[in-house]
C-alpha positions as CSV (number, residue, x, y, z in Angstrom):
1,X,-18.7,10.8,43.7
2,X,-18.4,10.9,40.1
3,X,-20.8,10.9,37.6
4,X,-20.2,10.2,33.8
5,X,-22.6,12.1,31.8
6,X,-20.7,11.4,28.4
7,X,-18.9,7.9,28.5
8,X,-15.8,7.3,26.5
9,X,-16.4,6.0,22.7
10,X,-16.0,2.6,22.2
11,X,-12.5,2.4,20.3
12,X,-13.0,2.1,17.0
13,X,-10.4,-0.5,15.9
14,X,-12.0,-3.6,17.7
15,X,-10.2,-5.9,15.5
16,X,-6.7,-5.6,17.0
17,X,-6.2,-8.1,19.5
18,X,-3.7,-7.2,22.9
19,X,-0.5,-7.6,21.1
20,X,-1.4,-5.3,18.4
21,X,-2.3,-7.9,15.5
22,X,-4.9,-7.4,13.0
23,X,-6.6,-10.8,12.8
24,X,-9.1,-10.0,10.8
25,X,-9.4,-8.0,7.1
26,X,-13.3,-8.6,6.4
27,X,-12.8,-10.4,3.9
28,X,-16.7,-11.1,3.7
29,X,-17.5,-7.1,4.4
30,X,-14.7,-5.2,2.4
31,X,-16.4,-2.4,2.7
32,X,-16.1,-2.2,6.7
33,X,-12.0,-2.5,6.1
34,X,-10.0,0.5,7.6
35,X,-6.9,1.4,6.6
36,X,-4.9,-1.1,8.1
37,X,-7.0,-3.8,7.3
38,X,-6.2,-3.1,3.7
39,X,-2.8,-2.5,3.8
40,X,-2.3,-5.8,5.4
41,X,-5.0,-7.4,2.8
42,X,-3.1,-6.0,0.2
43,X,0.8,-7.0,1.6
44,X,-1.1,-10.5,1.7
45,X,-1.7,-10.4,-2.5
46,X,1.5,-8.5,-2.9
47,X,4.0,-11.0,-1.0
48,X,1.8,-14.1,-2.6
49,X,2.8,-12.4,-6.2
50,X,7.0,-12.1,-4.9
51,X,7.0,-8.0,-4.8
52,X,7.9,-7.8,-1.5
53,X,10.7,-6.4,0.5
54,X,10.7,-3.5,-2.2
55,X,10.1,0.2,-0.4
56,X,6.4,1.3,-2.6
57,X,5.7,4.8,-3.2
58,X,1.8,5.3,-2.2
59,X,1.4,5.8,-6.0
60,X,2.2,2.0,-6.2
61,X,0.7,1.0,-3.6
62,X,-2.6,2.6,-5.0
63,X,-2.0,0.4,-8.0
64,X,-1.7,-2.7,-6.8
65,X,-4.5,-2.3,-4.7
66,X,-6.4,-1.5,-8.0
67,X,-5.3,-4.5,-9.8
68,X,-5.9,-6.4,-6.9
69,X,-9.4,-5.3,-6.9
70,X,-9.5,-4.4,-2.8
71,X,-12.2,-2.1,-1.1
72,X,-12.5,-0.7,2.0
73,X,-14.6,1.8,3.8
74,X,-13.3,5.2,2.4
75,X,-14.2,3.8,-1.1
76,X,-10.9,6.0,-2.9
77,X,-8.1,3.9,-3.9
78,X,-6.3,7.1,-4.8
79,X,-2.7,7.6,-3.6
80,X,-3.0,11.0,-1.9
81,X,-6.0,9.5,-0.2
82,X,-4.4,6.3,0.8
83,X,-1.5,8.7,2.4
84,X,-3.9,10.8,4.1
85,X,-6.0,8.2,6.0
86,X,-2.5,6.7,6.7
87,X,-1.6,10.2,8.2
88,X,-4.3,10.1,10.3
89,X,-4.2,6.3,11.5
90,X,-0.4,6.2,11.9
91,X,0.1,8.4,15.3
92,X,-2.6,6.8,16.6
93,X,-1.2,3.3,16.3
94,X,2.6,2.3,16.2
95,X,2.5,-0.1,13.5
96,X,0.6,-2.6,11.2
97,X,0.9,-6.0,11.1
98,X,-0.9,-9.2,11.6
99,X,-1.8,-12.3,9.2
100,X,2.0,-13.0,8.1
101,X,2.6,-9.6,6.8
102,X,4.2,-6.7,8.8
103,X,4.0,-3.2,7.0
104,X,6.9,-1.0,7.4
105,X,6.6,3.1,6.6
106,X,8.9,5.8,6.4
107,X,8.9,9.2,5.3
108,X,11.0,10.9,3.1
109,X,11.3,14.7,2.0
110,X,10.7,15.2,-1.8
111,X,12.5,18.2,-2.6
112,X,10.7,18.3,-5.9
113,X,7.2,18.0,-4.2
114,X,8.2,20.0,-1.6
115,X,6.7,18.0,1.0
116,X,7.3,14.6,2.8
117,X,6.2,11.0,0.7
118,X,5.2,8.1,2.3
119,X,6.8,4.7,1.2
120,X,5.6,1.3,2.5
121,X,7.1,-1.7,2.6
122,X,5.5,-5.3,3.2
123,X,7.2,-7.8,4.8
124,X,6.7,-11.7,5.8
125,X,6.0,-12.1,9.4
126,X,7.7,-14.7,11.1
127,X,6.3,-17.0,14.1
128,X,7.6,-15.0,17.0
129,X,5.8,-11.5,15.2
130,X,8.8,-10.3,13.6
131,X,9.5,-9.2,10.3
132,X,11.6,-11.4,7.7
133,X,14.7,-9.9,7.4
């Protein structure tokens, strides 16, 4: 016999359906977004505007969600921020995507920094939940 004492959190990313697709970026709660959410939110304004396709630093990124105006629940629209939440979400879940946009990230050694950037890239999803190529 077992007995659970202390259950299992509830996961806290109930907005991803089976397949992995964010299908919702509260767009009436902005402040309940996680970092996903807001990427995707914010691929959605930058392919609408024709920036796509283009590999953003997180400094850029940053920007355009400050000109875009987006919030979300950590508040800091700051790169290093952005990249640090990312850190944390990204080996947790294999990859972003869901209402038309697919988010693509890579890292890249900055010699200069002397530590790895992250660069994002937003592409259109197609029907079949691929990326536009």
């Amino acid at each position: 016999m077992i007995i659970v004492k202390h259950p299992s959190p509830i996961p806290s990313e109930p907005l991803l359906n089976p397949s992995g697709f964010i299908n919702d970026t509260h767009d009436a709660e902005p402040h309940k977004r996680n970092i996903a959410e807001l990427l995707i939110k914010a691929g959605q304004k930058i392919l609408q505007h024709d920036h796509g396709d283009d590999w953003l630093s997180m400094a850029q990124v940053s920007a355009y969600i400050r000109r875009y105006k987006l919030r979300w629940q950590n508040l800091s629209t700051k790169a290093r921020d952005l990249e640090m939440s990312l850190d944390d979400y990204l080996p947790r879940n294999f990859d972003i995507r869901g209402l038309g946009v697919v988010v693509n990230y890579t890292k890249e050694w900055n010699e200069t920094k002397r530590r790895f950037e992250l660069f994002i890239r937003f592409r259109q999803m197609l029907d079949d939940g691929s990326a536009a190529c």
